[in-house]
N, C-alpha and C positions, 0 to 999 in steps of 0.2 A: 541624792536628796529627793522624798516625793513631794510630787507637786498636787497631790489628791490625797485627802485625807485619810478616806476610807484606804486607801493602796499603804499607808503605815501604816493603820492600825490592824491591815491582813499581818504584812509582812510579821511585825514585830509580834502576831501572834502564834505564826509558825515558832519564831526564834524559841519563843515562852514552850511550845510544845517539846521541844528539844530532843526534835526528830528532821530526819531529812525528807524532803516533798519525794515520793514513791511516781517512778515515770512508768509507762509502760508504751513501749514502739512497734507499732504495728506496720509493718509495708514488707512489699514482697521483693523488694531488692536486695540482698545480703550486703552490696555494699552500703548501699544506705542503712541500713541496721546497723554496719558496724561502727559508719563513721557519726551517726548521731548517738548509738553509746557511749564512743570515747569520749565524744566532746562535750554530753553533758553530763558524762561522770566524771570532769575535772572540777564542775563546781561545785566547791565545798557545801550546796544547802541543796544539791539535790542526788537521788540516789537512782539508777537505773536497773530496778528489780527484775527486768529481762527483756526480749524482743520475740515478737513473731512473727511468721510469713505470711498469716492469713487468718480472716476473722474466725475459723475455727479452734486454732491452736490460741489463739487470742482472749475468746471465752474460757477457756480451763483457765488461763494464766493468769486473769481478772477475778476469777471465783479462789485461785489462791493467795496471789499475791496483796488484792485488795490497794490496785493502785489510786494516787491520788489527782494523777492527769495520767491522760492518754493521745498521745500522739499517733495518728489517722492518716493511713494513705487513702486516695479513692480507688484508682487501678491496682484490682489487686483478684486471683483467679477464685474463681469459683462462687465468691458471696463478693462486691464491692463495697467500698466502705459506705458510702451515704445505704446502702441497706443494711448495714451491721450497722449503723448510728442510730437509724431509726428502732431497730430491737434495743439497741443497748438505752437507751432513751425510754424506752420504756419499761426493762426489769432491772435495770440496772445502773440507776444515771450518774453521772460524772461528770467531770468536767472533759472535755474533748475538744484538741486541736488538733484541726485539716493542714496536713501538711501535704500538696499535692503540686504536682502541673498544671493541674486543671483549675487551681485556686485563680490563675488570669482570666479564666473564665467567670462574668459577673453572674451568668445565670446559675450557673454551677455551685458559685460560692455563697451564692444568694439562697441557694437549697440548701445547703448545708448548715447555714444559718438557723433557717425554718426548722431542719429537724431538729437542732438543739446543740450545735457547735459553736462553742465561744468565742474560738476565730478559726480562722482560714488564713493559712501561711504558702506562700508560694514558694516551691522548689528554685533551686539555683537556675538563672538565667539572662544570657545580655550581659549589664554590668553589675548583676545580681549575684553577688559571690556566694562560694558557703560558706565559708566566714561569718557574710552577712546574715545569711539563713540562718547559722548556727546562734549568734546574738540575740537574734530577733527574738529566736526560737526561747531560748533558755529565757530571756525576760518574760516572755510570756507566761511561759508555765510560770514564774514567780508569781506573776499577778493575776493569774485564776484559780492555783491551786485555793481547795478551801471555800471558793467563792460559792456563795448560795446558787442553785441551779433556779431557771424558771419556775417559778411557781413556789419559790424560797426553799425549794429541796435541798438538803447538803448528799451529797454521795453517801447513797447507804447497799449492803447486800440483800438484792432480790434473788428468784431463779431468774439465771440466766439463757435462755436456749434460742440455738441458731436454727433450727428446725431447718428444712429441706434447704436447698440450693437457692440463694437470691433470685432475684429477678433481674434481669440484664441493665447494667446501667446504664445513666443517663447519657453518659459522655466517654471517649476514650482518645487518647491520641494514638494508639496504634494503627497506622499506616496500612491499607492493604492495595495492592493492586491486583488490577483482574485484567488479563489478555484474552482476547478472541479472537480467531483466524479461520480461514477456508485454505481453498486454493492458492498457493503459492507462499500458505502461510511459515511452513517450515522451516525456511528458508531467512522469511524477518523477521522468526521469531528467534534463529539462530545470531543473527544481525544484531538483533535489541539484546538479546540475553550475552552475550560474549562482551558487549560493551559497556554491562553494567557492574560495580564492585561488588564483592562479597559483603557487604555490610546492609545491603538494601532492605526495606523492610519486605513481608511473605509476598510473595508473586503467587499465582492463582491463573493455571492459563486451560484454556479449552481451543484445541485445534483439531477440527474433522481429521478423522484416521481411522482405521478400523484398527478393534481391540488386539490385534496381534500384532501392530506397529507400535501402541504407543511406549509400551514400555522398551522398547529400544530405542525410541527416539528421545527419552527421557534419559537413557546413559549414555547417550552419544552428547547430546547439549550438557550431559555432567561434569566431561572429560576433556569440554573445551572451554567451560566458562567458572568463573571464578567464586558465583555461586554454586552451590548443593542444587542438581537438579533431580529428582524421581518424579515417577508414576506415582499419584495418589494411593492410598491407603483408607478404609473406611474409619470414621471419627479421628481423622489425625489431625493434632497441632500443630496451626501454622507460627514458624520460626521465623527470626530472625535472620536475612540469606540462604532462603533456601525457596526454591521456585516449584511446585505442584503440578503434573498433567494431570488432565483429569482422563481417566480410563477408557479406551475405544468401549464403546456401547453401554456406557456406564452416564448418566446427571451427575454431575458436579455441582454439588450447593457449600454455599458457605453460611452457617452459624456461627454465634457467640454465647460463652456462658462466663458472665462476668467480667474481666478486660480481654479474657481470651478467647482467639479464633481458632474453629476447626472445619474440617470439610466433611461433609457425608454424600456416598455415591449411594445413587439412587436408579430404579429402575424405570419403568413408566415408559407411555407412547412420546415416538419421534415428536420435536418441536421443529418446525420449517424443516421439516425431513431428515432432522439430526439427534443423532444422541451418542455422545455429549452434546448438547446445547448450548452455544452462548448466550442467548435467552437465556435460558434457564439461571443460567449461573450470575448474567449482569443482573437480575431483579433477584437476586437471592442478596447479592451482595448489597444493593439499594435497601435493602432491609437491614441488614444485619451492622452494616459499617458505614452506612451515611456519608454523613462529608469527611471522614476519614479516609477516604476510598478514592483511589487511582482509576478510571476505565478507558482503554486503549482497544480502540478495532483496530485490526489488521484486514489484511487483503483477502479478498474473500467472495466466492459465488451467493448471491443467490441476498435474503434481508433477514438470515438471523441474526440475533445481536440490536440490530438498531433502536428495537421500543425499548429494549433492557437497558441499550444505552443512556436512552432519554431519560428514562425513571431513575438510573443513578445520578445524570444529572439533577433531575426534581427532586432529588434526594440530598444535595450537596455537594456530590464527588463532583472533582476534575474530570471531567471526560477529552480523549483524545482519538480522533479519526486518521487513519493513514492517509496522503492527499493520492491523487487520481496518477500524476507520472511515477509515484513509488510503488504503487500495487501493482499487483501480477492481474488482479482480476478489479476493477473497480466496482465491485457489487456492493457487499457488506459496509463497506465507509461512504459510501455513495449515499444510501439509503440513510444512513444515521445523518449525515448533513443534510440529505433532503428534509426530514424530519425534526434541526434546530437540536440535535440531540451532541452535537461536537462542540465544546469551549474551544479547542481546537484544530486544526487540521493540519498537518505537518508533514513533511518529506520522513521518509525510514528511517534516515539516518541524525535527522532532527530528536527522534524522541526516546533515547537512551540521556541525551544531554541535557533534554526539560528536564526527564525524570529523576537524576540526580542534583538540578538542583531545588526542582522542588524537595525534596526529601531530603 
């Protein structure tokens, strides 16, 4: 029964059109595609004219199908969704619900609003079933399809075009952490890395070597530990379990375009008489992945790393320092604690077991 008037006189004007409300599913999980197709192609009043991975394939499928709601993920590669809302907002408007992670986020959800999203639904979570998501979700679309847009627009076809690659968004919960090490680093980073499961999210490590060791040392840690370990590669995707060196004589930076990360080696003069640089690579990360970001000095000569470490911290990440009886050298986590730059300080064999439960 509704309890708002205008909400029957939508519904029963759908009924009177004697058509089914047209969905269209955008997010880059396949299973999530699949499992919010099934379940809202059971209800008899609505109809799910397809699914895409990403706001490109998403524009073709909106200039064909002519949906009547759109269901929105944020994390999604290459364009995110709050920048695909904002284009589709203005050649194309619609009705559009945020179905995300990031929807517990108020700032997040609060943008999403502004651009011209009718709600913001949050992904299963806690005692948040999808069940529950699934309900919420389907009622939703009932009571916006159709609904006048701001400015009493009803959804009509404009051009639609995504033109170049978004702009990196606002927010993401992919997880990164970044290791750095010196002297005696090999050693705990073989310690940390053997102790953590295959599940972990991208690892990101810089350990002084010259470029004809690293990549051996990256199939030796591959062969004992239950993540994927290699030697970096230029523009590569950081995965899901799978841990990075960054190249003897080579910068290791990390970017993002979209939800996704990657790394690009770079050339350029020594930093604290090093290249790779953990500098380098902790303020690359402090930009790129914020308070999504793990940083962990290891044992180490000499004070690279430590300002990089501080600016991830001012940045939001976790930071974590090795303490003085676990290092081989206590240079590098030395200087980072002198500096207020470590949330924590910890024995070796302490920070495999933070870091899986943080994560």
């Amino acid at each position: 029964m509704c309890t708002r008037s205008n909400k029957c006189e939508r519904v029963i004007g759908i009924a009177d059109m004697g058509r089914k409300i047209k969905v269209l599913i955008v997010d880059d999980s396949a299973m999530v595609r699949s499992v919010l197709g099934q379940e809202l192609g059971k209800d008899p009043e609505l109809q799910v004219v397809g699914t895409a991975s990403n706001p490109y394939i998403a524009r073709d499928m909106i200039i064909e199908h002519q949906p009547d709601v759109l269901v929105l993920d944020i994390e999604m590669p290459r364009m995110d969704g709050l920048t695909f809302l904002a284009k589709l907002m203005r050649y194309y408007p619609l009705p559009v619900i945020i179905l995300s992670s990031l929807a517990r986020d108020s700032e997040v959800a609060q943008r999403a609003l502004e651009i011209g999203a009718v709600e913001v639904l949050a992904k299963p979570g806690g005692a948040y079933s999808v069940q529950n998501m699934v309900e919420h979700l389907i009622r939703s679309v009932k009571e916006v399809a159709f609904r006048p847009l701001a400015g009493g627009d009803m959804p009509g076809q404009t051009r639609l075009a995504t033109g170049g690659a978004g702009a990196a968004m606002i927010r993401t919960t992919q997880k990164v952490i970044a290791i750095g090490a010196s002297t005696g680093g090999t050693e705990a980073i073989r310690e940390l890395l053997t102790a953590l499961p295959a599940g972990m999210p991208p690892i990101i490590i810089v350990q002084h070597m010259p470029e004809q060791f690293t990549r051996l040392f990256a199939e030796r840690l591959d062969s004992l530990c239950d993540l994927h370990v290699a030697e970096a590669k230029q523009n590569e995707k950081l995965t899901m379990g799978k841990a990075l060196i960054a190249p003897g004589n080579r910068h290791m930076v990390l970017t993002r375009s979209g939800a996704e990360y990657f790394v690009q080696l770079k050339d350029g003069p020594a930093v604290y008489h090093q290249r790779p640089s953990v500098e380098v690579l902790f303020k690359s990360v402090a930009e790129a992945a914020g308070a999504n970001a793990i940083g962990i000095l290891l044992t180490g000569m000499g004070k690279d790393g430590a300002r990089g470490l501080l600016e991830m911290k001012k940045a939001g990440a976790l930071t974590i320092a090795q303490d003085e009886k676990s290092s081989v050298v206590f240079g590098m986590p030395k200087e980072a604690i002198a500096l207020g730059a470590a949330d924590k300080v910890l024995p070796l064999a302490e920070i495999a077991p933070t870091l899986r439960r943080l994560v």
